[in-house]
N, C-alpha and C positions, 0 to 999 in steps of 0.2 A: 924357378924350375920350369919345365914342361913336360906335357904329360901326353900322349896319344893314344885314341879308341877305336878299334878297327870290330867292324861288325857284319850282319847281312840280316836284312829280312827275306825268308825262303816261303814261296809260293806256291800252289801245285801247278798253275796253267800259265805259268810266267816265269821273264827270268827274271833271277834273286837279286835283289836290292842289296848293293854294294853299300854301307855305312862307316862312317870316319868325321873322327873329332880331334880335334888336336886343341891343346891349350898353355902360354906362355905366359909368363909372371915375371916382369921386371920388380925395381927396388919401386917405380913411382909407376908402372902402367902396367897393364893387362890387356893379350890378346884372346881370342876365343875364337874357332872355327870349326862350323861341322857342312857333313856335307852327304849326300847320295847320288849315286849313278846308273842307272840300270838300261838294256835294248830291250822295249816292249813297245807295242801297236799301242796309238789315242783310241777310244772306246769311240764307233760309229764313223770309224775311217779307215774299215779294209782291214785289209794284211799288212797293210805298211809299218813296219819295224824303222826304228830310228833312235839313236843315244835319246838318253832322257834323265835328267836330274835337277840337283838343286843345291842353290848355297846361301848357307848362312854365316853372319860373322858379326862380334864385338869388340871391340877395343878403348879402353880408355885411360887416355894420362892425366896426371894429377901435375902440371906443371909448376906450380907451386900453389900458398894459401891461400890464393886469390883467381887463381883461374885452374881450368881443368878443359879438357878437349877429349874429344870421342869420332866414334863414327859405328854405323848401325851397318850389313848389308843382308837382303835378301832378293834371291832370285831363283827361279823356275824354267824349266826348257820350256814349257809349254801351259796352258790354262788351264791344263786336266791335272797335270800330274800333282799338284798337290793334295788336292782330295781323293784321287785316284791311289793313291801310296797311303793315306791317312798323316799326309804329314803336319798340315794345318789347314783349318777351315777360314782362314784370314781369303777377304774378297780383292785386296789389294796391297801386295806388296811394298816396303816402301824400304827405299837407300836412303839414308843421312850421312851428314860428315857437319861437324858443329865445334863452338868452344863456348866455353861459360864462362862469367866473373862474378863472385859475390864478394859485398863488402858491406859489411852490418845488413841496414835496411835495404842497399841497392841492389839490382841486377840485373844482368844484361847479357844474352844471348843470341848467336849468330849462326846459320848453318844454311847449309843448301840440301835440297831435296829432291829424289826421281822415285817415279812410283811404275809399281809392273800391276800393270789391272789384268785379274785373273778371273771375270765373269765369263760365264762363257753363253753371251745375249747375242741377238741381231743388230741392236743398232751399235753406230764406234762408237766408245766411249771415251772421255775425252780426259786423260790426267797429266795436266800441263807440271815441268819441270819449274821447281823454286829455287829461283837463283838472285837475290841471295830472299832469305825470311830474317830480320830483325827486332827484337823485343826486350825493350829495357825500363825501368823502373826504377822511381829515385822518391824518396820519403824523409820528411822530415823530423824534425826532433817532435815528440808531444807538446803542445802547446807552447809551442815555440813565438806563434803569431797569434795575436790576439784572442789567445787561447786555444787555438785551434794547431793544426799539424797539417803541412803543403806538401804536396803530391805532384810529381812529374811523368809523362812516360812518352816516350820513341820508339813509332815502328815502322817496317818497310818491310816491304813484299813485291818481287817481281816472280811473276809468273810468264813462263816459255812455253808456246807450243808449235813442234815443228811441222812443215808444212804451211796450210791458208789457216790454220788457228790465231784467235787471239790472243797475243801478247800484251801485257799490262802490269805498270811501276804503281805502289801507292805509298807515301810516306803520311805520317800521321802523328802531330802535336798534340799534348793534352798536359793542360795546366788547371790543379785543382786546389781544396783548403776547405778543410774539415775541420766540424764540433762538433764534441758530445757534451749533452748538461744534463744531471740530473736535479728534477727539480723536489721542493723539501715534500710535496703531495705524492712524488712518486715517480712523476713521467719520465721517460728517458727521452730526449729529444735527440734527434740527428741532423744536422745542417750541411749539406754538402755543395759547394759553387766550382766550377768548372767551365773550361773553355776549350773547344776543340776545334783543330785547323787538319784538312786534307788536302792535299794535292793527288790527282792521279793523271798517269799520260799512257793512252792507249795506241796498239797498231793495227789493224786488222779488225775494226771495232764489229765483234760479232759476227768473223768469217768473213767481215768484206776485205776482199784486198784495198790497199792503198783509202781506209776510211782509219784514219787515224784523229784523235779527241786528246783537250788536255783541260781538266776539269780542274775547277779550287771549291772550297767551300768552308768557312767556317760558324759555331754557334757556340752563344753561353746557355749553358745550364743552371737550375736550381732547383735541388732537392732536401725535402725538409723531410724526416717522419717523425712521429711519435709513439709510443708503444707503454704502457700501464702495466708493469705485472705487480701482481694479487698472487700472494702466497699466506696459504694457512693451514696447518696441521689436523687433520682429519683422524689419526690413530700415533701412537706414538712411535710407531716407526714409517709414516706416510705422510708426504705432504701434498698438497696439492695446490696447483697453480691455474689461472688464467691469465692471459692477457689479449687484449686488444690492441692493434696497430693500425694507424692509420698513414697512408705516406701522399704528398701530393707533389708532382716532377712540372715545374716549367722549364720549355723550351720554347724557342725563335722557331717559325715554322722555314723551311729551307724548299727552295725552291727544287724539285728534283727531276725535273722535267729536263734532264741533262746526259751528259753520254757519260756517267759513270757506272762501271760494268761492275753485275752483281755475281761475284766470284762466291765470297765467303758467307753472306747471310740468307743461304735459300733457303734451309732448313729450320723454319720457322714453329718451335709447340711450345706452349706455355704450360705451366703446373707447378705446383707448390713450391720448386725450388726457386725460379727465376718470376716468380709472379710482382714482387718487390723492385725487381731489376729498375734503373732508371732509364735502361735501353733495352726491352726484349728482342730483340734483334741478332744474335748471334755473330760475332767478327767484328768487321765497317763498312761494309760496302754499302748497307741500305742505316738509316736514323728512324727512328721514332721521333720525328717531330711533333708532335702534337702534344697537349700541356694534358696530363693525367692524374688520375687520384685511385690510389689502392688501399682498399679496406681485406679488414680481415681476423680473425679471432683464434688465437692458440691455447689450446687443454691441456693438465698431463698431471697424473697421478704418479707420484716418485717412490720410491721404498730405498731404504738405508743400504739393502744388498743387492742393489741395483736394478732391481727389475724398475720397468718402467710402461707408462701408458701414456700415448699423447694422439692428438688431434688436431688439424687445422683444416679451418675452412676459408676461405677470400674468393675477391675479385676488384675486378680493375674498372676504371667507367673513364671515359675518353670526353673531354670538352666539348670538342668540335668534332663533325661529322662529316667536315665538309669531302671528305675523300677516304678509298680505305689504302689503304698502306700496308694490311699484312695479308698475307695469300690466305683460301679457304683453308679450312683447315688447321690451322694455326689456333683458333679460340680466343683469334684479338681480332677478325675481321670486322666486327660489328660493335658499335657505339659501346655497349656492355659487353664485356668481356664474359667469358666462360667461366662458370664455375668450379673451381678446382680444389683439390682438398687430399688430405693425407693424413693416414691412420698407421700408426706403428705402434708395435706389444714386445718388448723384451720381458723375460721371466727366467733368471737367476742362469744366463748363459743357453738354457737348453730347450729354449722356445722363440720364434720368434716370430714377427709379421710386418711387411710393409703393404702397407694398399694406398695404392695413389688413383683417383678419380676426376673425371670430365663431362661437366652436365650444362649441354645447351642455354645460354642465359632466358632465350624467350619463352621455350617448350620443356625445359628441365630433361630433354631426354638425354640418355646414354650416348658418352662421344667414346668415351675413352676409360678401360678398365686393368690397369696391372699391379699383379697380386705375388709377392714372394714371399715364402714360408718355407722355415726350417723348426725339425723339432729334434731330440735325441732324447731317447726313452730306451730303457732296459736294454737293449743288444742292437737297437734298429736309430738310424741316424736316416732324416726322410729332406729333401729338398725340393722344393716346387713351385713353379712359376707357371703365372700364368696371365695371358693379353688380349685382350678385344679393343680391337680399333674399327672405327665405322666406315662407311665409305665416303667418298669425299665427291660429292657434286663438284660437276666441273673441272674434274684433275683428271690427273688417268688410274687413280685409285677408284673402281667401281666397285669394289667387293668389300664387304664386311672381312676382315683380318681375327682370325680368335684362333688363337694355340696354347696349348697345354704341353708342359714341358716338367718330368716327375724324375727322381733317383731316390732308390732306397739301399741303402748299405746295411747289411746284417755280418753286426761282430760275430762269429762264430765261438771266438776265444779267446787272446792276448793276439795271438797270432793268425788267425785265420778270417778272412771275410768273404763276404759276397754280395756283387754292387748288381744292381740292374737298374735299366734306362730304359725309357719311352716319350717319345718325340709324338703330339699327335697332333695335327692338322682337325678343329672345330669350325673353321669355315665352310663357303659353300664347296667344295671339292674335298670333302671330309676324308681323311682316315691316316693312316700310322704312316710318319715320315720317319722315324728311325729308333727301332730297338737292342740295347746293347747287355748282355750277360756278362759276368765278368768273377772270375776266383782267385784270391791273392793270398798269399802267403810272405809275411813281412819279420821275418826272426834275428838275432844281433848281426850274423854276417850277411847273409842273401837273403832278398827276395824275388820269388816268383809270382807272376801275374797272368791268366791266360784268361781271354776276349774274344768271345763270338759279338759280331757284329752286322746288322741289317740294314742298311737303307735300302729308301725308298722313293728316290729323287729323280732326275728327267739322268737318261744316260750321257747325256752331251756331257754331263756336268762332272762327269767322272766320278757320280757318287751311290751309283742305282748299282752296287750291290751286296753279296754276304760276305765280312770277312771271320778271319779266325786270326790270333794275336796271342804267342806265346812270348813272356817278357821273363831274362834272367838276368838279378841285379847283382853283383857282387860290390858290397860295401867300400867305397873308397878306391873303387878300382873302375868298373864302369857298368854297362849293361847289354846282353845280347837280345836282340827281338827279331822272332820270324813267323811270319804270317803267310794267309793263301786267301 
């Protein structure tokens, strides 16, 4: 079948935003497109009037039970107008077109990629077209080989930039074979050996015309961990657990004094989740070569109705010094790694807490602090976050980063709430970057929603001002929304 939504959002000081959605259902695929149009001036460029819209679109076929194909699209006439309309806070649009194959354990994935960068900064910024991205993944049977289960994967990535930008092909082999044994004391061992081969071939190496590079490199891996959990019953409906792990990663140190360009792993933080990693490194463009050892101790008090209490603490300590390898910042730059650690509280659904932490290895001090919390008590459902990040010598991070970010929704009734929001800025340029009011009415057939709205952001950015947001749903049918 298909189905089409025709709409507007009405403004007092502009004109009205024309809205439409169309959607089509085959037996094996599904299309979906929505879209808006409107003639209004960019905020800080005059009187100039000019078309201004945006399009989005999904699609995907089920070609049979082993493959399936899609494609993603979003675009914008300009930088502003999607925050400027409230259509999405997203910094970077991105176009897909892809297919997929699964089959048991395998899989394998191909697509090309363009991206619409929607910052609105002085310097260019640079979002190079992926033509093609490849990722695939092949597993063995359990203990198929000497106990263990063999592991394969294939990937490639060429990245396009038009104009004097750098262009760059990487393909990348990885051959591995994994054990787990538990021993009769307790330990659980992990045994993981691995080999990895890269090829990359560069043109334009870092903006230079005609400085083109073709790089090889490969290295074996060996990662061993351990881990003890200790479990004993404390109440008869509580149990409680430790355990300690320890992991220790060799690798061949790799010469990297070479012209392979660091696309995928600049964005370099360590903490709780990836502290274990046998690569903290993000992507492939850069390795962790050096031979490592990560220590570290996990807590956690259980109840039969799920609530829960857990803790972990670790850190990493690096063999050799002989070089650093990860940028400031990051919490690997120095021989001991940074202190990291992570606290979570569930309590029976309607509580909850994550805290994750970052404490200098030398001075203990504060790097790195975020804090998410949900609770829902009697009529009132609360959510809030919260970040401190410190400044980073030597980067062009000079300022301490701290924001506070709150919602509180109050049921009125079955049917009635009212949600409000506060964005505030605790750094050094302190105060309120966006406050949202909001009253909804949600009954079997329609719901209505209307939204006052304040930011408080640079105008360039299309986002410095008040709006108002009346939203009318009719059940199975569609929704009309119009704002000023």
């Amino acid at each position: 079948g298909i189905d089409a939504t025709v709409g507007a959002r009405v403004y007092s000081a502009e004109t009205p935003l024309l809205l439409g959605e169309v959607r089509k259902r085959f037996d094996d695929a599904s299309v979906e497109f929505s879209s808006g149009l409107t003639y209004s001036e960019r905020n800080g460029l005059g009187d100039k009037q000019e078309i201004r819209g945006h399009l989005f679109g999904e699609g995907l076929w089920n070609i049979n039970e082993k493959w399936r194909s899609g494609f993603n699209i979003e675009y914008a006439s300009d930088d502003q107008y999607m925050r400027q309309y409230d259509i999405t806070s997203e910094d970077v649009l991105e176009n897909e077109l892809y297919v997929e194959r699964f089959d048991n354990r395998d899989y394998v994935s191909m697509s090309v990629l363009d991206f619409q960068d929607l910052r609105v900064i002085d310097r260019v910024t640079d979002q190079p077209q992926i033509l093609p991205e490849i990722e695939s993944w092949f597993y063995g049977d359990p203990n198929a080989i000497l106990g263990g289960r063999w592991s394969a994967s294939l990937s490639a990535l060429g990245l396009r930039r038009d104009g004097n930008g750098q262009d760059s092909f990487r393909t990348t082999a990885d051959l591995g074979w994994e054990k787990r044994h538990v021993m009769d004391v307790g330990l659980v061992n992990t045994l993981n050996l691995s080999v990895r081969g890269d090829l990359y071939s560069t043109n334009d190496l870092d903006g230079n015309q005609n400085t083109d590079s073709r790089e090889a490199r490969a290295f074996p891996t060996a990662h061993f961990e351990t881990r003890l959990p200790l479990a004993k019953p404390v109440r008869p409906t509580t149990t409680a657990i430790i355990e300690p792990v320890v992991s220790v990663t060799a690798r061949t140190n790799i010469n990297e004094d070479n012209d392979i360009p660091n696309e995928d792993s600049q964005d370099v933080q360590i903490d709780a989740s990836n502290l274990f990693d046998v690569d903290r490194f993000p992507g492939y463009d850069r390795v962790e070569d050096q031979s490592h050892t990560t220590y570290g101790v996990r807590a956690g008090l259980y109840e039969n109705d799920g609530s829960k209490f857990e803790a972990f603490l670790g850190q990493s300590y690096r063999f050799s010094n002989d070089e650093e390898i990860f940028p400031q910042g990051s919490g690997l730059e120095t021989q001991s790694s940074d202190v990291v650690g992570e606290v979570t509280f569930d309590y029976k659904k309607d509580y909850s807490l994550d805290y994750r932490f970052q404490f200098g290895s030398e001075d203990f001090r504060s790097k790195r602090h975020e804090l998410d919390a949900t609770a829902s008590f009697w009529r009132f459902d609360v959510n809030s976050s919260y970040l401190y990040a410190k400044a980073l010598e030597g980067t062009d991070i000079t300022e301490n980063r701290e924001q506070l970010n709150t919602t509180v929704r109050t049921r009125l009734n079955d049917e009635w709430s009212f949600t409000t929001n506060a964005l505030y800025d605790l750094g050094q340029d302190q105060g309120l970057r966006r406050s949202r009011f909001g009253l909804n009415y949600d009954g079997q057939c329609i719901s209505i929603g209307a939204t006052m709205q304040r930011n408080l952001t640079e105008e360039e950015a299309g986002e410095n001002s008040t709006e108002f947001f009346v939203r009318v749903g009719l059940k199975n049918l569609g929704e009309f929304e119009g704002g000023q």
